[in-house]
C-alpha positions as CSV (number, residue, x, y, z in Angstrom):
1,X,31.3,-20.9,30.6
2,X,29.8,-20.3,26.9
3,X,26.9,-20.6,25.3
4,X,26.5,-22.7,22.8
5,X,26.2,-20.0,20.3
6,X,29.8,-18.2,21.3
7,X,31.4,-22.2,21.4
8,X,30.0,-22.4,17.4
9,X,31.3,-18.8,16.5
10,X,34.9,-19.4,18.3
11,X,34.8,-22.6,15.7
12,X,34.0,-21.0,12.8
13,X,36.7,-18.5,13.5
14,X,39.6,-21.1,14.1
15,X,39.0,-22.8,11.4
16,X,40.1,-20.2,8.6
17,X,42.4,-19.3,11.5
18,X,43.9,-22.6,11.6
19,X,44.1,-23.0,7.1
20,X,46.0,-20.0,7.5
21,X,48.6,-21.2,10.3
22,X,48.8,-24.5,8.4
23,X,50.0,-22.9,5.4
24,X,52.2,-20.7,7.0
25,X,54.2,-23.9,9.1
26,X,54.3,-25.4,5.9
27,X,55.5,-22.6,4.1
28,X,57.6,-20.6,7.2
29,X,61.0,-21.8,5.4
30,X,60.2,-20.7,1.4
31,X,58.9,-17.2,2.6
32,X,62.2,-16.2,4.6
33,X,64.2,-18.0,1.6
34,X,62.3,-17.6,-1.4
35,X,61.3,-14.1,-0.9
36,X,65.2,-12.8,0.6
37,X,66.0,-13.3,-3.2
38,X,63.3,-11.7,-5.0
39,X,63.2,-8.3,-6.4
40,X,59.9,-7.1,-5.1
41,X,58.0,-3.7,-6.3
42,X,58.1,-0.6,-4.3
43,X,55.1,-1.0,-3.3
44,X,55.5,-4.3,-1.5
45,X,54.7,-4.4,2.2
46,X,57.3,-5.4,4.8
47,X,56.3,-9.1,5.5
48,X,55.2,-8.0,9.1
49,X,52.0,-6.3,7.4
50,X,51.2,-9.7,6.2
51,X,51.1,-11.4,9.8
52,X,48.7,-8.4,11.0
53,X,46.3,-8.7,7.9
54,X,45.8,-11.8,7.6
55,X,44.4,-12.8,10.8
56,X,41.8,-9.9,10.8
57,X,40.8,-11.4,7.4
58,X,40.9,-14.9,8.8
59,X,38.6,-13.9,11.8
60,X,36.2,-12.0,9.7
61,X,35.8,-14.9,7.4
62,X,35.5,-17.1,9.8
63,X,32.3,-15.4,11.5
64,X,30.7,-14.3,8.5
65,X,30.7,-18.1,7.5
66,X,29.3,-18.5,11.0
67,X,26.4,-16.5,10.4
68,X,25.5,-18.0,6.7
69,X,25.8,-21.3,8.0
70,X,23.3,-20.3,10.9
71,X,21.0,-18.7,8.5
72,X,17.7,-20.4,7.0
73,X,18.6,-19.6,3.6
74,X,17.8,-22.3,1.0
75,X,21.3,-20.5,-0.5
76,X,23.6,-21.5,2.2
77,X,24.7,-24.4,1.2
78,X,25.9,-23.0,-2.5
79,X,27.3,-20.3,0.0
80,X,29.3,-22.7,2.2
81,X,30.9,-24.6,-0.8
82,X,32.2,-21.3,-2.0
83,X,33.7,-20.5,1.2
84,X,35.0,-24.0,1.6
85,X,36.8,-23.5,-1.9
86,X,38.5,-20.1,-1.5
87,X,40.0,-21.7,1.9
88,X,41.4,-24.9,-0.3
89,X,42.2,-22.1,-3.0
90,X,43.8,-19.4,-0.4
91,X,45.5,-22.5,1.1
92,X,46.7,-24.0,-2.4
93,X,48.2,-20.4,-3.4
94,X,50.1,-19.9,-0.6
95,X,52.4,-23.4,-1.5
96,X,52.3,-23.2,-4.9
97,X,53.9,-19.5,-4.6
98,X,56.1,-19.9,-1.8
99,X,57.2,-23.6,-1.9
100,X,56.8,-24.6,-5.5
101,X,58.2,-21.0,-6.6
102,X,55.6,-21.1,-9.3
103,X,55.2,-17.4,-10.0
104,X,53.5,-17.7,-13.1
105,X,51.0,-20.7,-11.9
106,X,50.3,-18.6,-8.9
107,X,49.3,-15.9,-10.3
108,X,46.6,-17.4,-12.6
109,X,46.0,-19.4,-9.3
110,X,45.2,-16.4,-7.8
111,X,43.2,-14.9,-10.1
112,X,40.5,-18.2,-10.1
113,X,40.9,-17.4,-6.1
114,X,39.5,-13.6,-6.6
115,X,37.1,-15.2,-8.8
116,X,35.7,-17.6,-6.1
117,X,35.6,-14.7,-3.5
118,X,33.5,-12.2,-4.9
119,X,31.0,-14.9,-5.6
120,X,31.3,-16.3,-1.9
121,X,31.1,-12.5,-1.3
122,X,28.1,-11.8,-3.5
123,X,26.8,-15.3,-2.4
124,X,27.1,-14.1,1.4
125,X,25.8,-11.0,0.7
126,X,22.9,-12.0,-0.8
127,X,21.6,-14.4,2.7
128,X,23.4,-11.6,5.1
129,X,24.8,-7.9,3.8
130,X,27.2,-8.0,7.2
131,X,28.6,-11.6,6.3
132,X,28.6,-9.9,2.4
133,X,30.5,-6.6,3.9
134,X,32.8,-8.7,6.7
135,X,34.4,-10.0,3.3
136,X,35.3,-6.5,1.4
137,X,38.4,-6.1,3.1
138,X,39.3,-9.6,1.9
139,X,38.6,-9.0,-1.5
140,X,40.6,-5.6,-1.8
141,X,43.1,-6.8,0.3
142,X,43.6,-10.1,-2.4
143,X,43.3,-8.0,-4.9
144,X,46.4,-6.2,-4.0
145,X,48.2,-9.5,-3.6
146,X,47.0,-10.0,-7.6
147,X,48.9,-7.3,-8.0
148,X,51.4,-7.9,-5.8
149,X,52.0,-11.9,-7.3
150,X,52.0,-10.7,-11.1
151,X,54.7,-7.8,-10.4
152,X,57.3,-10.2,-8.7
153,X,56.2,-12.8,-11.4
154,X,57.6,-9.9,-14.1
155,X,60.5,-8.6,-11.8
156,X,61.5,-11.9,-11.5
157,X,61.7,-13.4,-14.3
């Protein structure tokens, strides 16, 4: 039915795809509680922008780590840790804002995440300029939530 190359990128998608639903079941209840009560900036999304984005970011990390790990670059392995970490980082930030309520904590959390990205980004990049570019989005789009985190941390406090 597939090759084996379409059965590998369908993988690679699901994974981030599946971090990101993980930490969304765990986190389902804090996000309609927590953030009910917060004062949020004007410029704060309605949380159904959230559920649109970060699937197309999911997917396109997903195969862009598909085509670093198929590449023959003596890199990818330095590539592939990166990746693995912002997913344990993107997962992390996700509980520690919504569950634990840390504001504070996640938005220094955050900030080591953005960190990690552009160097998976620059890392990615550097093997395959698509797998570098498929990541752009990401890194504007968690740049915003940088934003985003550290002006509820100061409305909220």
């Amino acid at each position: 039915m597939f090759s084996e190359e379409t059965k590998k990128k369908i993988i690679f998608i699901l994974i981030p795809l599946g971090v990101g639903l993980l930490a969304y079941l765990l986190t389902r209840n804090g996000i309609s509680n927590y953030t009910e009560n917060l004062i949020k900036p004007p410029f704060a999304p309605p949380g159904i922008i959230f559920g649109i984005v970060w699937p197309i970011l999911y997917f396109l990390m997903g195969l862009s780590s598909y085509y670093i790990y198929e590449s023959m670059s003596c890199h990818k392995s330095n590539c592939m840790l990166l990746y693995i970490l912002n997913l344990v980082l993107n997962f992390s930030w996700t509980i520690i804002f919504f569950n634990l309520e840390a504001r504070l904590f996640a938005f220094l959390f955050i900030i080591l995440l953005d960190i990690v990205v552009v160097l998976m980004t620059i890392c990615f990049y550097g093997i395959d300029k698509k797998s570098g570019y498929m990541n752009i989005p990401y890194i504007i789009w968690l740049l915003f939530a940088t934003v985003l985190n550290f002006s509820v941390y100061i409305l909220n406090r």
